[in-house]
LOMAR-807370 format. One record per residue: residue number from 1; residue in three letters; x, y, z of N, C-alpha, C in turn. Coordinates in steps of 0.05 Angstrom, whole numbers, plus 5000, padded with zeros to 4 digits. Layout:
N
> resi  resn  n.x  n.y  n.z  ca.x  ca.y  ca.z  c.x  c.y  c.z
> NUM  Ala  X  Y  Z  X  Y  Z  X  Y  Z $
...
! end
This chain:
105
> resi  resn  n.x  n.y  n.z  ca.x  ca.y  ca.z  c.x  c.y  c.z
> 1  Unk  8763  7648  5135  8789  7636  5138  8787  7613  5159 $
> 2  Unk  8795  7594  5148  8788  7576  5166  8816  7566  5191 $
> 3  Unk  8809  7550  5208  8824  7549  5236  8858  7534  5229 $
> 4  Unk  8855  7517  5205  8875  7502  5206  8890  7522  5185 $
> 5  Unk  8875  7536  5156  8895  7556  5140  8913  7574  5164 $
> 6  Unk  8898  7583  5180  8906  7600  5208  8937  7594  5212 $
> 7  Unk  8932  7565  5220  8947  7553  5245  8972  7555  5219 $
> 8  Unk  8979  7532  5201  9001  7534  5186  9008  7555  5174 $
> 9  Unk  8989  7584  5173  9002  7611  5164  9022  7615  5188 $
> 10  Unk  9017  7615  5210  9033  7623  5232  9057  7610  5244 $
> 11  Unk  9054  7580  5232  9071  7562  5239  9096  7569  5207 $
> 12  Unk  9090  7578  5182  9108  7574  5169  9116  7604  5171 $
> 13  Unk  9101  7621  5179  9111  7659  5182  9129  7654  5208 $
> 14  Unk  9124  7640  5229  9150  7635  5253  9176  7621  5247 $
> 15  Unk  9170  7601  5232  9199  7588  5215  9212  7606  5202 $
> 16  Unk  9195  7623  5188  9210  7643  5160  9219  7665  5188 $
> 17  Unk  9211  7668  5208  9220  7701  5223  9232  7684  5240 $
> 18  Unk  9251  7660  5245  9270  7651  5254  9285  7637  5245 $
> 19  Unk  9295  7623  5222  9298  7633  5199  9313  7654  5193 $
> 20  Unk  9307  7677  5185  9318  7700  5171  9333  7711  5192 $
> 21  Unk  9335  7706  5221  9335  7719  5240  9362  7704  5245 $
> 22  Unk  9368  7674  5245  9391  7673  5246  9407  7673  5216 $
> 23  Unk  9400  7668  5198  9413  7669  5174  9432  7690  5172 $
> 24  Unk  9415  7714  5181  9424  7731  5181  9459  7732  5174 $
> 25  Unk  9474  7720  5199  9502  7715  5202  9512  7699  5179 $
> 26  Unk  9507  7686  5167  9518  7661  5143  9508  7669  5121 $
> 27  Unk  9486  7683  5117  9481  7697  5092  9501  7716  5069 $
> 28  Unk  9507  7705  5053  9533  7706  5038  9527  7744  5031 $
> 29  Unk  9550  7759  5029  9550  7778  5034  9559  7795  5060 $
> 30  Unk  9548  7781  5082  9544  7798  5113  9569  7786  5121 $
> 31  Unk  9580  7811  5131  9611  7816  5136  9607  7834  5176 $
> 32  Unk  9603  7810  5183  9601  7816  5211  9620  7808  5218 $
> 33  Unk  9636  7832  5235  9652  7817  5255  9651  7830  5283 $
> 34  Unk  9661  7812  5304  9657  7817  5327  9681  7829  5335 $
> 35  Unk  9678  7842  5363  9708  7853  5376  9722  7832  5385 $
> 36  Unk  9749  7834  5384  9761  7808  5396  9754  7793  5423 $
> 37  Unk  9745  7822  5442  9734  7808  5473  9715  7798  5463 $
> 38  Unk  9689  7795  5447  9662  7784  5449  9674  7752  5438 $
> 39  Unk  9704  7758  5419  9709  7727  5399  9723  7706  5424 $
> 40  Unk  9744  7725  5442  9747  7704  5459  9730  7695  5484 $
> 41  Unk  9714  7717  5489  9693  7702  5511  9670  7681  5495 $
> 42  Unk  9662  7689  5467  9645  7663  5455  9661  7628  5460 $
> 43  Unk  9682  7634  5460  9702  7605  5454  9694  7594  5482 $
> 44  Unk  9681  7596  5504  9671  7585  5529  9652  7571  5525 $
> 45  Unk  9632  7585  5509  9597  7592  5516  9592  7562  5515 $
> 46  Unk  9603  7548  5504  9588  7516  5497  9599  7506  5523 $
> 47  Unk  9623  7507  5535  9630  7492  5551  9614  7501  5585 $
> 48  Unk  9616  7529  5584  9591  7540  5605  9573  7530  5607 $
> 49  Unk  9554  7531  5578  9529  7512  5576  9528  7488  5591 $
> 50  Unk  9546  7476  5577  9545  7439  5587  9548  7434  5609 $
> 51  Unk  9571  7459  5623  9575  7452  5656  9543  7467  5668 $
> 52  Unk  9532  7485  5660  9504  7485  5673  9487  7457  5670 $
> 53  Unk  9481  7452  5642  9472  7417  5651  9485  7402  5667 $
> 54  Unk  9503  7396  5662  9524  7368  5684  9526  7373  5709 $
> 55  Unk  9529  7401  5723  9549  7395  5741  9515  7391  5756 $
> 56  Unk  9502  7406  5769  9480  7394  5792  9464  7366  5785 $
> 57  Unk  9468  7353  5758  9464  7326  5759  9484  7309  5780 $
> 58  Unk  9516  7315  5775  9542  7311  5788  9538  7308  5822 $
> 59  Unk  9521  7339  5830  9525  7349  5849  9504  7334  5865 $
> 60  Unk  9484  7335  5855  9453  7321  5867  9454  7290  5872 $
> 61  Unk  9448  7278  5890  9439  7248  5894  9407  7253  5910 $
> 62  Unk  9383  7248  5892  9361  7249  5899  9347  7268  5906 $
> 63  Unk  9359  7288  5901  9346  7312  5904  9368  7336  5926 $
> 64  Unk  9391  7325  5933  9396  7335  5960  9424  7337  5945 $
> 65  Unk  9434  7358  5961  9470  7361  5957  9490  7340  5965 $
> 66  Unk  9502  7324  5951  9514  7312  5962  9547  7306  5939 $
> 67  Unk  9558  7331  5963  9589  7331  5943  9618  7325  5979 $
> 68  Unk  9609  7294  5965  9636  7283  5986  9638  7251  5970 $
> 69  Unk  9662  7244  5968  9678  7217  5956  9651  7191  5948 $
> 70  Unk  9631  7195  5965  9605  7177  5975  9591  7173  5948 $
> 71  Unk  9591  7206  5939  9574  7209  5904  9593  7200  5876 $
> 72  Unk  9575  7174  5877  9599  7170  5846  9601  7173  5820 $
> 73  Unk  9573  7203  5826  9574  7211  5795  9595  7240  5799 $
> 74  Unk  9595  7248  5819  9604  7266  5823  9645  7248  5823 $
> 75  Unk  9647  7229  5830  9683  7220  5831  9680  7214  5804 $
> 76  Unk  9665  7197  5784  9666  7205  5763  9676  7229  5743 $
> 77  Unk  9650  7249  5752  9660  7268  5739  9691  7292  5734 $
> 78  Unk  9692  7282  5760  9719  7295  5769  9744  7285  5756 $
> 79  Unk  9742  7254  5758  9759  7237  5745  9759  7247  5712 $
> 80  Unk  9739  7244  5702  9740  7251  5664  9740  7284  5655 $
> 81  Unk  9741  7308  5685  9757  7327  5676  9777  7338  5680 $
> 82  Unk  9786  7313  5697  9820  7306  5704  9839  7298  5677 $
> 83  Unk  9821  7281  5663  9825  7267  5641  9821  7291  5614 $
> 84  Unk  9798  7306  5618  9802  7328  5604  9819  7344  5598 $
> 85  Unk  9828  7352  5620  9838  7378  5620  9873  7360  5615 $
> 86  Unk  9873  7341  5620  9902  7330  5614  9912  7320  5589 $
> 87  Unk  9895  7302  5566  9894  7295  5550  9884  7317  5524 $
> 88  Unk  9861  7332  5530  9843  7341  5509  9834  7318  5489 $
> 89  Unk  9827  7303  5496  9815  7281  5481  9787  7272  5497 $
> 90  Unk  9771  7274  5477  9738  7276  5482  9738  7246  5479 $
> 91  Unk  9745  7229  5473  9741  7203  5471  9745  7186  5504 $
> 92  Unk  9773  7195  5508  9789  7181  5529  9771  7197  5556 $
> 93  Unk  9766  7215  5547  9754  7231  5578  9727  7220  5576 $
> 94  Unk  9701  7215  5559  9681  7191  5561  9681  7167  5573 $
> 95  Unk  9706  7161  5556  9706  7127  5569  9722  7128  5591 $
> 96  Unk  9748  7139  5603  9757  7137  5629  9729  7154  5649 $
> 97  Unk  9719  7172  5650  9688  7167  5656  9674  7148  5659 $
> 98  Unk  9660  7141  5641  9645  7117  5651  9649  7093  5659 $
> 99  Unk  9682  7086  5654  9690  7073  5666  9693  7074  5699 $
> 100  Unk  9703  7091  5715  9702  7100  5736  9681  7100  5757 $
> 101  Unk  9655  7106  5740  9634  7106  5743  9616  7074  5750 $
> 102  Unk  9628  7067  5727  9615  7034  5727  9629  7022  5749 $
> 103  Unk  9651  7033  5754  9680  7016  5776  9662  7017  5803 $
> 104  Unk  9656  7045  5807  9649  7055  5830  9628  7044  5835 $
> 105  Unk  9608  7044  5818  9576  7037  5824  9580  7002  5830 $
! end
């Protein structure tokens, strides 16, 4: 058996066992449902996520903590989840963002 049959047996048996692994849920038939606590704590999970990316970009200037008026990714940010949380419009909270941002810089 040679090195490269190898390599793409394992590379297309890991697609197929991840793959099947999430299908699982959308696979016509499967009648999963969750408890209502697991349905309303999922309705976060993306926005948790994103604030783990964003916020210590926000928080950081060069490596170091720096959360006072001075950081203007951080008055930025603040500004477009001011705009968030007021509007719910993903558009207007981008651009009053980077606008703010561009102002400041």
């Amino acid at each position: 058996m040679s090195e490269t049959w190898l390599a793409w047996t394992l590379i297309v048996g890991m697609g197929l066992v991840a793959f099947f692994t999430r299908a699982v849920f959308i696979l016509p038939g499967s009648h999963l449902k969750l408890p209502a606590t697991a349905e309303r704590v999922l309705r976060y999970a993306p926005a948790a996520a994103l604030m783990a990316i964003v916020l210590p970009d926000l928080a950081l200037t060069q490596g170091a903590l720096s959360i006072s008026i001075g950081n203007p990714k951080l008055v930025a940010g603040l500004v477009a989840f001011g705009l968030a949380a007021a509007t719910r419009s993903i558009l207007l909270t981008i651009v009053g963002g980077m606008l703010v941002l561009t102002l400041i810089r």
